[in-house]
DODREN-609045 format. One line per 4 residues: number of its first residue (from 1); for each residue x, y, z of C-alpha. Coordinates in steps of 0.001 Angstrom, whole numbers, plus 524288, in hexadecimal, padded with zeros to 5 digits. Example, Ala and Ser with C-alpha at 12.3 -4.5 7.8 and 13.67 -1.06 7.14 Angstrom:
BEGIN
1) 8300C 7EE6C 81E78 ~ 83566 7FBDC 81BE4
end
This chain:
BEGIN
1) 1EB4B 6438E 72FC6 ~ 1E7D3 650EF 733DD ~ 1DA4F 64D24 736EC ~ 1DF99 64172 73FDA
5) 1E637 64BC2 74815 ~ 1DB35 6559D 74A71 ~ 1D36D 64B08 74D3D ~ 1DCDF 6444A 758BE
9) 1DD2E 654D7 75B57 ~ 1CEC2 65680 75CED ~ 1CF39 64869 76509 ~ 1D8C8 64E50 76DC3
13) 1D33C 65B07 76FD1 ~ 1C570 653A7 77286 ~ 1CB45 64AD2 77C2D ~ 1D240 655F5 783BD
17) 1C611 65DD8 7847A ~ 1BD9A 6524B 788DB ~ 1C8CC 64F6F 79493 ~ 1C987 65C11 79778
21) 1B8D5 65C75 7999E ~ 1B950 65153 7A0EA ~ 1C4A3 656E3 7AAB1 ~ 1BD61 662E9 7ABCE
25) 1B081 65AE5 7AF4B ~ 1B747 65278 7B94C ~ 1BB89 65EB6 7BF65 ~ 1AF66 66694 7BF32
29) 1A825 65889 7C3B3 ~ 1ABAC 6595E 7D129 ~ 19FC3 65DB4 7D9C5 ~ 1A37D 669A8 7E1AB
33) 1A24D 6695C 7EECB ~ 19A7E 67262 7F688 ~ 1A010 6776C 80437 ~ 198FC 68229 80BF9
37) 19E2D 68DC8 814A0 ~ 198EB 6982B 81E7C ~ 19D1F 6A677 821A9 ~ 198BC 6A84C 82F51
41) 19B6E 6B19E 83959 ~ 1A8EE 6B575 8304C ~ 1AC07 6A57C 8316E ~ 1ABD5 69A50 8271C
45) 1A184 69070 82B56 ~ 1A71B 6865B 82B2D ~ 1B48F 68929 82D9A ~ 1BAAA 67BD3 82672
49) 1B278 67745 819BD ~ 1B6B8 66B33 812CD ~ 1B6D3 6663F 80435 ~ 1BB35 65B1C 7FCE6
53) 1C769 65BD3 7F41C ~ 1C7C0 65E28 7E668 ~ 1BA29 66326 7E450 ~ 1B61F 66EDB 7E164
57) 1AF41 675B6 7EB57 ~ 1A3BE 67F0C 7ED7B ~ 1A4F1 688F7 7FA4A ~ 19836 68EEE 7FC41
61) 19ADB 69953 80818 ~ 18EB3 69F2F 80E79 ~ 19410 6AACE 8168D ~ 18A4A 6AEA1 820F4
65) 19124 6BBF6 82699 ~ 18CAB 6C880 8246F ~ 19960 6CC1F 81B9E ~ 19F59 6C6E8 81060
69) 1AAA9 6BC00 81116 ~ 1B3F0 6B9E4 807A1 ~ 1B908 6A9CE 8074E ~ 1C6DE 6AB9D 80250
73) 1D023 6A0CE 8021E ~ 1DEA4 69EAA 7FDB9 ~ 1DE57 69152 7FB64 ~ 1D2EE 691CA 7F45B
77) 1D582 69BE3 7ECA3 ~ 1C847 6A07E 7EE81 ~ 1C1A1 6AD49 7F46E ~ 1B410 6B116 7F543
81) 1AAC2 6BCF6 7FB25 ~ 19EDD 6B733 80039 ~ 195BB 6C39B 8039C ~ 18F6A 6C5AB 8124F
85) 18451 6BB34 81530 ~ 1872B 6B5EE 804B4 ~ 18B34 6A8F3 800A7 ~ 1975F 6A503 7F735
89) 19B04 699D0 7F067 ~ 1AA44 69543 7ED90 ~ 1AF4A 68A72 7E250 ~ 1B985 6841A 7E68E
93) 1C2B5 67E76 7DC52 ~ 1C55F 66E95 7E1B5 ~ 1CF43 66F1B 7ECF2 ~ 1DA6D 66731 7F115
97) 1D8C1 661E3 7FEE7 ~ 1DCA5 669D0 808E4 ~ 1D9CC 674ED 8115A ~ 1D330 68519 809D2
101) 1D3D5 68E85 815B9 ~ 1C8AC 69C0F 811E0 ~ 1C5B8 6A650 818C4 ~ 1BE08 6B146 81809
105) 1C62C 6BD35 812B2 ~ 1BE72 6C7EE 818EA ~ 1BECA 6C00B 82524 ~ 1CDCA 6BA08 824DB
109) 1CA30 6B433 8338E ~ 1BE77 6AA9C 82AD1 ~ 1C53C 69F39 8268B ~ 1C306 6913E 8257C
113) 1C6D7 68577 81C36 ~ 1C3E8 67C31 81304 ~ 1C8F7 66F0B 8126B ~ 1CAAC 66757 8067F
117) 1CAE7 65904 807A0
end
């Protein structure tokens, strides 16, 4: 009888595992999307960027000034130094629809959005 239970154990333990796997593959499935930003003349280029919902999402910023920019953003939870003339990258976690206001912490006056739909 003991053997009957550590075998429905091991069963259970197996199944959990392999749900859990596939779960974690669904979730790590979804393509990122890329979505591209410029620094210019101490301004986001463009100043709205859009992305779908629920995806995760890949901000490549290219920042073209001649001094560094940090992206910072509240909703996003998310800040970021990108050096003078340098290039940064941002993974975005998969976001609800709606509307992430940045800006540009060294610059408070650079700020733009991105919209989630």
């Amino acid at each position: 009888m003991n053997r009957g239970r550590q075998s429905l154990t091991r069963i259970a333990a197996i199944a959990s595992i392999a749900a859990a796997a596939l779960l974690a593959s669904e979730a790590y499935s979804q393509q990122a999307v890329s979505v591209s930003l410029a620094v210019k003349n101490h301004r986001f280029e463009p100043g709205e960027i859009r992305a779908p919902a629920n995806r995760p999402i890949v901000l490549s910023i290219r920042n073209h000034d001649a001094a560094a920019v940090e992206f910072e953003s509240v909703s996003l939870r998310v800040e970021k130094v990108i050096a003078a003339n340098g290039q940064g990258t941002i993974s975005l976690r998969p976001l609800e629809p709606g509307r992430y206001n940045f800006f540009d912490d060294f610059h408070p006056q650079t700020r733009a959005t991105l919209v989630v739909q």
